[in-house]
N, C-alpha and C positions, 0 to 999 in steps of 0.2 A: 609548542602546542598548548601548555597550559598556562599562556596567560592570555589564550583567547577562549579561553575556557571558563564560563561562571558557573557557582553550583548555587542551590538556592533549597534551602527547608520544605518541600512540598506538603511534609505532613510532619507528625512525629514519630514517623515510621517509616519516611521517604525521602529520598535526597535526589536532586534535579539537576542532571549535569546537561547546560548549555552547551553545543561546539558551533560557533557562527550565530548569527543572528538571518539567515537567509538561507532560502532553498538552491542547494549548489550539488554538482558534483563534488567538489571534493567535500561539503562539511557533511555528505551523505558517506565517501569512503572512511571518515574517520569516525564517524557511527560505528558502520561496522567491524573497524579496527579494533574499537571498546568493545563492542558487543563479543568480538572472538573473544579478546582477551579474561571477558569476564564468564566466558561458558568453557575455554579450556583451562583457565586455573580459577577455579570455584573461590570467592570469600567466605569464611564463616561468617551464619549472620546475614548472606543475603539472601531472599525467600522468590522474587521474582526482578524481573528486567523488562523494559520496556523501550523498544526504540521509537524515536521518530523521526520527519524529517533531520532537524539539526539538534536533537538533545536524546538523552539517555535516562528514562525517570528506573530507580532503584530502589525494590521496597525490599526493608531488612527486619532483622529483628530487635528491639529497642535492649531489649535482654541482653543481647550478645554485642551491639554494636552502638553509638552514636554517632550522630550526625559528623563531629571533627573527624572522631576515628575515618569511617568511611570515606570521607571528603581526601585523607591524607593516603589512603590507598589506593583512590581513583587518581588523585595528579600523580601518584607513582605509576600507574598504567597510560597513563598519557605523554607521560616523558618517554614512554616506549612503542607510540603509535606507529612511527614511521617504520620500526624493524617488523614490523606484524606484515605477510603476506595471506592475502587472503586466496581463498579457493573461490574459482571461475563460476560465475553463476552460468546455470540454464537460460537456454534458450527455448520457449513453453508457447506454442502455438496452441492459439486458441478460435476453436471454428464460432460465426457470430453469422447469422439472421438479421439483419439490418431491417428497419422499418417496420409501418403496418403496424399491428398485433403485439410484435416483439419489439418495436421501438418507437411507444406513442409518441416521442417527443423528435423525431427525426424532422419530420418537413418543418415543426417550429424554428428547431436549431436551423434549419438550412436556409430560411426564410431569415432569421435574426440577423444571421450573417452575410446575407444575399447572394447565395452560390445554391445548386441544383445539390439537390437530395442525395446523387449518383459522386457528385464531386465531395462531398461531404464524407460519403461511405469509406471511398479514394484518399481521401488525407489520413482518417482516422486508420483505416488498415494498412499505411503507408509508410506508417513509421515503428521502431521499434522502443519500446515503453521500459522503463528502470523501475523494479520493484522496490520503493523506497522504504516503504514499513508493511507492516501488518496492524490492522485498528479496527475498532470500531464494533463487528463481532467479527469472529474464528473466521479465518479465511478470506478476510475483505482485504486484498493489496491496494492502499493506494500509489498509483501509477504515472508515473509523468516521464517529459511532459508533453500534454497534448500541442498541435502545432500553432500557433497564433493565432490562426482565421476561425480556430472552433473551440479558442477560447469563451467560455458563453456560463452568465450566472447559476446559483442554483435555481428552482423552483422559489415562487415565493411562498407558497404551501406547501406543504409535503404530502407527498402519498402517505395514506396510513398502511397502505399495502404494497410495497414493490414484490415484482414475480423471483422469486430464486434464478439465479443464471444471468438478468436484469446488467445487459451494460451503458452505466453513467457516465456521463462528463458533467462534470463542476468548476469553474473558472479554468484553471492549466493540469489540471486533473482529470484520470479515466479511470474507472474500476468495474470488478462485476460482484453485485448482490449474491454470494455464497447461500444464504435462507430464504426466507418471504418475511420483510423487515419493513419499518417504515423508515422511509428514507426521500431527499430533495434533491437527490440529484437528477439530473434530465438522461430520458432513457432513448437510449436511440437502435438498441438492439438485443436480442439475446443468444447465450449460451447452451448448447444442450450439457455442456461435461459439468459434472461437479467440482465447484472448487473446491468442497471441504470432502473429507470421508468422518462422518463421522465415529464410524465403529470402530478407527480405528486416531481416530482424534489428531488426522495431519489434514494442513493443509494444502492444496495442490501448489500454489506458490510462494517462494522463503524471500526474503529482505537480500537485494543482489542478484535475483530471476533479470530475466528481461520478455518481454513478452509480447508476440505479434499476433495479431489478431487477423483471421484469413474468413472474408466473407462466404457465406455457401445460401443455399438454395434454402425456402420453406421445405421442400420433399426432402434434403439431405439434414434438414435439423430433424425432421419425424422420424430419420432411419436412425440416427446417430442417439437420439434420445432414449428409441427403443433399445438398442445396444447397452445402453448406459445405467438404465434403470436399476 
């Protein structure tokens, strides 16, 4: 494992551990192999983690550690990826309002792609989705992957205002807007539940969720809304 492993200086306060150069199953399970390994045995000196697709960005403290040091502690945790078993992610349904209102961008997508609005809804809540990281702000899973047919670019503007709850597709990517953000990805639905809680500063979904999206009614997002508030 590490010597398909690059690290790289991100800052002088950050060290960039490559795993693959491509979005995969496995160079996502070895993400989160590092990721356990470096939240059930703490390094002195490290301040935050950050995963992504296929790398591990790790900010420390200059004080207490450098860049080698660190580097020489990380290929000691990757010589030991394979014994790491991970715990089962969740299976996180999530109810979605398709079209109209909640998903100005649905008859675009469906139209881009040349299939019916309805068969569109159909692929997307059809499949079940791998929480790859967390990015972007608190709570925003990026998601994949979506199915080939609705594969589809971002926007070439961006909203300066997406609605909170707001569910995107972006090329082989699905996610849903946790705030009211400005964001390009194409919206084709929305959420009533909240992905983040603030007051209490979790997210509703972690790195290794999986997550199905189950269409429902306008009258069943006003019930579920009011519930939720």
């Amino acid at each position: 494992m590490t010597a398909l492993a690059q690290f790289r200086m991100a800052s002088d306060q950050s060290l960039l551990v490559s795993i693959g150069d491509a979005i995969s199953l496995q160079a996502h399970e070895q993400v989160r192999r590092l990721l356990h390994l470096l939240r059930t045995e703490p390094v002195r000196g490290v301040r935050n983690i950050h995963p992504a697709y296929c790398s591990v960005l790790v900010k420390f403290d200059a004080l207490a550690l450098t860049h080698s040091e660190l580097e020489g502690i990380l290929r000691g945790h990757l010589q030991r990826l394979d014994g790491v078993r991970l715990p089962a992610g969740r299976v996180v349904e999530i109810p979605v309002c398709y079209g109209d209102e909640f998903g100005p961008d649905l008859a675009d997508v469906a139209a881009m792609r040349e299939i019916t609005a309805a068969r569109l809804i159909e692929l997307h809540a059809a499949r079940e989705y791998l929480v790859y990281f967390l990015g972007f702000v608190p709570g925003f899973a990026y998601l994949g992957e979506l199915p080939e047919q609705l594969a589809t670019p971002r926007l070439a503007t961006p909203r300066k205002s997406v609605p909170p709850g707001s569910v995107g597709i972006a090329g082989r990517q699905t996610g849903v807007y946790p705030f009211a953000t400005p964001g390009g990805w194409r919206l084709i639905g929305r959420t009533p539940m909240k992905m983040f809680q603030v007051e209490r500063g979790e997210s509703l979904l972690q790195i290794g969720d999986r997550v199905r999206f189950v269409p429902i009614s306008p009258e069943r997002f006003a019930e579920m809304e009011r519930t939720w508030r």
